[in-house]
C-alpha positions in Angstrom: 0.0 0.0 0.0 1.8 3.7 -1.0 0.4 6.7 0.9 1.2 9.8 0.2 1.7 12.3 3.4 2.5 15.7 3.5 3.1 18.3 7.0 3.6 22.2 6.1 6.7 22.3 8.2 9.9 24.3 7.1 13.2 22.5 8.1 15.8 24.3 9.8 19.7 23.7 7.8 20.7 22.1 10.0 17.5 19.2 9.9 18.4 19.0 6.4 21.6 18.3 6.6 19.9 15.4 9.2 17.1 14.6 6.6 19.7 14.1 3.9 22.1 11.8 6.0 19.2 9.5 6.7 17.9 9.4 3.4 21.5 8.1 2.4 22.0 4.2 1.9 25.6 4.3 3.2 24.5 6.1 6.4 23.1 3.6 9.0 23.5 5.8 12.5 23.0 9.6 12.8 24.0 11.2 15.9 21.9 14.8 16.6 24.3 17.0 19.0 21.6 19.4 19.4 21.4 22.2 21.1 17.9 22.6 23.8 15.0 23.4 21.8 16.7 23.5 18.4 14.1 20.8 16.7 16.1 17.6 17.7 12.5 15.6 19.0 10.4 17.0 16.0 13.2 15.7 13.2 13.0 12.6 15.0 8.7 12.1 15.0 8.9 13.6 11.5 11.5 10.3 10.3 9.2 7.7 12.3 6.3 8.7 10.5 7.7 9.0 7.4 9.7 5.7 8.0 6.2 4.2 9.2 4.1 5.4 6.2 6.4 4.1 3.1 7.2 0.8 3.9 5.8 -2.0 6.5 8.0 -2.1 9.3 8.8 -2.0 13.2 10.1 1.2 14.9 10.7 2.1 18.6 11.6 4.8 20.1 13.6 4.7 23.6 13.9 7.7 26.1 15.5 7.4 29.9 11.8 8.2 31.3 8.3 7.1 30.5 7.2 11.0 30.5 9.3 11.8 27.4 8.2 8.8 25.8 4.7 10.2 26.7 5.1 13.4 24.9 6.3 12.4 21.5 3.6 9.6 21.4 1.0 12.2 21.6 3.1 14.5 19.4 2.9 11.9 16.9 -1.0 10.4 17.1 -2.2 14.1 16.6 0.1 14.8 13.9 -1.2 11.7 12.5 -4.5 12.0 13.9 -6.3 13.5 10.7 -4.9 11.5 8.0 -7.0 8.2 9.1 -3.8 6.7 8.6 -3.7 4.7 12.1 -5.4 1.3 12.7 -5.0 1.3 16.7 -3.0 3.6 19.0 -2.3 2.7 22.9 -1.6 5.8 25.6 -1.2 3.1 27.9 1.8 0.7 26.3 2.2 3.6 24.1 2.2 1.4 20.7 0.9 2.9 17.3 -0.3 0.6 14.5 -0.8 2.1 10.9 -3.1 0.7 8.5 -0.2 -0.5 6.5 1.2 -3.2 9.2 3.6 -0.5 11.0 4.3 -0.3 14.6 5.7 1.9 16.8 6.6 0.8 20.6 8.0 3.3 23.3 10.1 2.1 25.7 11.8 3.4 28.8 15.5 3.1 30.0 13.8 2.2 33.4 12.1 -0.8 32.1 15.0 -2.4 30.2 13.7 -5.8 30.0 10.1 -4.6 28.2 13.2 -3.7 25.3 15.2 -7.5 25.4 13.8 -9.8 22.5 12.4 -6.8 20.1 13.8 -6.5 15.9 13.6 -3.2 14.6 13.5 -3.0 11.0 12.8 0.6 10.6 14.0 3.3 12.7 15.4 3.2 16.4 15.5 6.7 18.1 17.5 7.5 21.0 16.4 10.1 22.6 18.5 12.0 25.4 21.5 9.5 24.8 23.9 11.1 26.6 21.4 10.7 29.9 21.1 6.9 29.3 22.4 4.7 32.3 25.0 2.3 31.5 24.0 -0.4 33.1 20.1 -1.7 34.0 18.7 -2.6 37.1 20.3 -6.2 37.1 23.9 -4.8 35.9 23.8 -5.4 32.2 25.3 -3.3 29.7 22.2 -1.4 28.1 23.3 -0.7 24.7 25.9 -3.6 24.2 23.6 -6.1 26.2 20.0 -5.0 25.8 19.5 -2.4 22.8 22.0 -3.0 20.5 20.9 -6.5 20.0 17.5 -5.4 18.5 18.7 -3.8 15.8 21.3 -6.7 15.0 18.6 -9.0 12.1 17.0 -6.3 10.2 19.6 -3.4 10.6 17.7 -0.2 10.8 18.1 3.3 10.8 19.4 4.7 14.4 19.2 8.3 15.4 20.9 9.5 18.7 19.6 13.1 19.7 20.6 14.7 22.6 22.4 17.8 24.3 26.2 16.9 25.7 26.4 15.4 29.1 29.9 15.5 29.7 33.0 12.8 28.6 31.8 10.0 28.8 28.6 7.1 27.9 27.0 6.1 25.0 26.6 9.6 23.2 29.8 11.1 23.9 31.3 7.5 22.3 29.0 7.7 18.8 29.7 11.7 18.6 33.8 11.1 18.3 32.7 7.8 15.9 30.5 10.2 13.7 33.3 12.6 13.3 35.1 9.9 11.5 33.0 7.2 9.6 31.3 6.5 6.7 28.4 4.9 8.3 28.3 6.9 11.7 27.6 10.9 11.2 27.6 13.4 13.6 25.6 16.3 12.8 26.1 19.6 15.4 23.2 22.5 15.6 24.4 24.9 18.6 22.2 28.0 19.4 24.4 30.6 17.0 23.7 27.6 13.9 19.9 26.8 15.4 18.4 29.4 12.6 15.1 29.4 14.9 16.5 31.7 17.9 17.2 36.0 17.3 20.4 37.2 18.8 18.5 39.1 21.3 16.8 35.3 22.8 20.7 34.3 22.8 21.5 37.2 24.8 18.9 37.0 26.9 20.0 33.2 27.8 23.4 34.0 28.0 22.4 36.6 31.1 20.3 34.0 32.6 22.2 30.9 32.2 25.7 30.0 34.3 28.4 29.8 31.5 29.2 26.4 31.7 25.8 25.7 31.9 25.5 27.5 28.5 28.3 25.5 27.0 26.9 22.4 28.0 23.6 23.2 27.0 23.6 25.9 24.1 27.2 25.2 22.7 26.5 21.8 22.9 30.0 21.5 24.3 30.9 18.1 26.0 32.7 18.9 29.4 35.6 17.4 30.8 33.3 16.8 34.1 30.3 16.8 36.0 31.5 19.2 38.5 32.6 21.7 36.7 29.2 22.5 35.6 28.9 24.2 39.1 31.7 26.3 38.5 32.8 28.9 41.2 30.6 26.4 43.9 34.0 26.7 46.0 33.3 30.0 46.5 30.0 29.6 48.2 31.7 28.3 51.3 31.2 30.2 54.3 31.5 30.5 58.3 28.2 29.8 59.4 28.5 31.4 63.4 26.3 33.9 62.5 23.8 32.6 60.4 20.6 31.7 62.4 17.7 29.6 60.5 14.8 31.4 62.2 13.3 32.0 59.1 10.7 29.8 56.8 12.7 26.6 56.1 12.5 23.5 53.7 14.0 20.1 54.4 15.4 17.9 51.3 16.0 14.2 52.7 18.2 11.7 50.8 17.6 8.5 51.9 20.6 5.2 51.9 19.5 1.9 53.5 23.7 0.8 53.9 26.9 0.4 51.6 28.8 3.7 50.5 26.0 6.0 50.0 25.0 8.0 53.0 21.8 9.3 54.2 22.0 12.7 54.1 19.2 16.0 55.2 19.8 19.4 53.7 17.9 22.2 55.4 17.4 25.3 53.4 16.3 28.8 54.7 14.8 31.4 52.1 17.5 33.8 51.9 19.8 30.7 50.1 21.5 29.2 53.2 21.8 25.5 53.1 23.4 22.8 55.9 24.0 19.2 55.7 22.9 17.1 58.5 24.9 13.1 57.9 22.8 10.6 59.4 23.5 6.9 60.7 22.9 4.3 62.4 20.7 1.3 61.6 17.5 2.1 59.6 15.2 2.3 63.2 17.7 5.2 64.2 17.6 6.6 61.0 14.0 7.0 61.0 14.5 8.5 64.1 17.2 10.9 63.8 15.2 12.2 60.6 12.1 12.7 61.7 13.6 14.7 65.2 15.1 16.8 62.7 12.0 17.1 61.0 10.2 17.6 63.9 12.7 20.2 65.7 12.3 22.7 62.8 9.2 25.4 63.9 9.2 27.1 60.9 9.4 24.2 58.2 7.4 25.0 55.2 7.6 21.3 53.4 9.8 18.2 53.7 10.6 16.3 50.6 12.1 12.8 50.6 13.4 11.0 47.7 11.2 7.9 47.0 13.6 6.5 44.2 14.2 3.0 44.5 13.6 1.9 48.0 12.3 5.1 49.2 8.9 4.8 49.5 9.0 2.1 52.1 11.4 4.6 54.2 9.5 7.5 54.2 6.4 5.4 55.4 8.2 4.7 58.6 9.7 8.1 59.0 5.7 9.6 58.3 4.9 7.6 61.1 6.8 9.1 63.2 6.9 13.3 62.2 4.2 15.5 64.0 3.0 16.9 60.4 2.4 14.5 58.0 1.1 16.8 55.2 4.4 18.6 55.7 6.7 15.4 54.9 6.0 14.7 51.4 8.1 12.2 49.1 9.5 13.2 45.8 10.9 11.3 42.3 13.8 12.6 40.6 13.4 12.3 36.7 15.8 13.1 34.1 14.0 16.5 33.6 13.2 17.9 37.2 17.1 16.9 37.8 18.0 19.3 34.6 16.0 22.0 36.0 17.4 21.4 39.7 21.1 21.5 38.7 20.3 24.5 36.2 18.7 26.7 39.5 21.7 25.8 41.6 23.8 26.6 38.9 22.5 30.2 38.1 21.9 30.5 42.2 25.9 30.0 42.3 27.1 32.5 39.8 24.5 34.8 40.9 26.0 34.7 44.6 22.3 33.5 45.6 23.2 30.1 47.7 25.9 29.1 50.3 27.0 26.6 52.1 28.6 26.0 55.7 32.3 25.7 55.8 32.2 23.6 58.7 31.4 20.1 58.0 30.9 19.1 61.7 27.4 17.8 61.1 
């Protein structure tokens, strides 16, 4: 069956130069180092449906969280939504079937094994690569172990978008392989190439972004590490004496059960002045020892806990145990409240708007 589709949207160059890679038979993976909002998801959902529409075939689309995944399947069923071209659509699995015999799956970093035993014969997409863990759950490699092999029998396209994350991982390997190879290409698009932003947006960002923020971010510049992108946080150090927290405070618990992570509870007042409070013991003390620091504060607005992995389970018995239970409230870190976390304490940093006690004591 041939079906003709058509969307009145203008590439950028640099989407071309994407569009034109792909469309090359010598080409088999394309990696997007794309600036933030430079078009990087929307070149991707325009090659899945176009890759879905011409021929029969099976395409997935991988992201680190389910949320992303989310988006671009809604992107996609209303872009395809009046062309009566799809046969049955899922917002629950998040699976498109066309009414040619395509598919579409969405999976999720987070549930590698949904991905094991799949064959792509289409397009794979990769979206925020460089944010991929290495590893799953279980301690396999995910792209040697558990996505790489689904593309092994039918050999299709691969396209790996995302901004720089530093040295290191999956994206930062296929960026330096793209530079050189006839079947790997690397195409760049940082915000002075990204023909979709004025000079006065870039200056505006450039005011309100931390510079190696911007690098990382907008100049799509990979770092030589993590750390640095909190430059200057050495600064931020200071005596403590005379600071008193007798203002409105917020408590940001990080839970451990053992091994070399530590439980730690970071109390912030509201003019940007943050202490660490280390907490051991067996779990019944550390439920405890939290919830007396919890419980000790007069003036706490909220009290978020991290319920990744086992911290659900934790915060339960610390609930049980804190005066205000509306007041302790438990909180999962994604891939993009993370971004938007370190981005604030980066721009807090340069901007002389945070510290932190010199004295490590507690």
């Amino acid at each position: 069956m041939e079906i003709n589709l058509h969307f009145n949207i203008n590439l950028t160059k640099k989407q071309k130069e994407v569009y034109e890679l792909y469309h090359n038979k010598d080409v088999r993976e394309i990696v997007m180092n794309f600036s933030r909002q430079s078009g990087k998801t929307t070149m991707a959902e325009i090659l899945l449906i176009e890759t879905m529409v011409k021929k029969k075939c099976q395409c997935a689309y991988i992201s680190p969280s389910y949320s992303q995944g989310k988006k671009v399947f809604r992107e996609i069923t209303q872009l395809l939504g009046q062309t009566k071209l799809i046969a049955k659509k899922n917002s629950t699995d998040l699976t498109i079937s066309l009414i040619n015999g395509s598919y579409l799956q969405f999976f999720t970093a987070q549930s590698p094994t949904a991905i094991r035993g799949q064959t792509i014969s289409g397009l794979l997409v990769i979206d925020e690569a460089a944010y991929l863990p290495e590893t799953t759950p279980d301690g396999q490699l995910l792209w040697s172990m558990v996505i790489q092999p689904i593309t092994k029998a039918k050999k299709p396209k691969i396209l790996f978008i995302s901004t720089p994350n530093g040295k290191q991982g999956l994206f930062y390997d296929k960026y330096l392989e793209g530079l050189n190879s006839d079947t790997v290409k690397t195409v760049e698009c940082n915000i002075y190439t990204d023909s979709t932003i004025s000079k006065e947006e870039i200056e505006l960002l450039k005011q309100t972004t931390p510079p190696l923020a911007f690098k990382q971010e907008f100049l799509c510049e990979f770092l030589d590490s993590a750390l640095t992108v909190f430059e200057g946080f050495e600064g931020q150090f200071i005596d403590y004496q005379r600071v008193k927290f007798d203002s409105n405070v917020w408590i940001g618990v990080d839970l451990s059960t053992s091994g070399e992570d530590e439980t730690i509870v970071t109390i912030c007042n509201k003019e940007g002045y943050s202490k660490q409070k280390k907490v051991t013991g067996n779990l019944d003390a550390k439920y405890r020892k939290i919830a007396d620091i919890i419980n000790n504060e007069k003036k706490l607005v909220m009290c978020y806990c991290e319920a990744n992995g086992i911290g659900e389970p934790m915060i339960n018995e610390i609930r049980k145990l804190v005066k205000s239970k509306s007041r302790c409230l438990y909180f999962t870190t994604t891939n993009e409240n993370k971004s938007e976390m370190v981005g604030s304490l980066q721009l807090d940093i340069s901007q002389d708007n945070t510290h932190f006690d010199k004295d490590d004591k507690e």
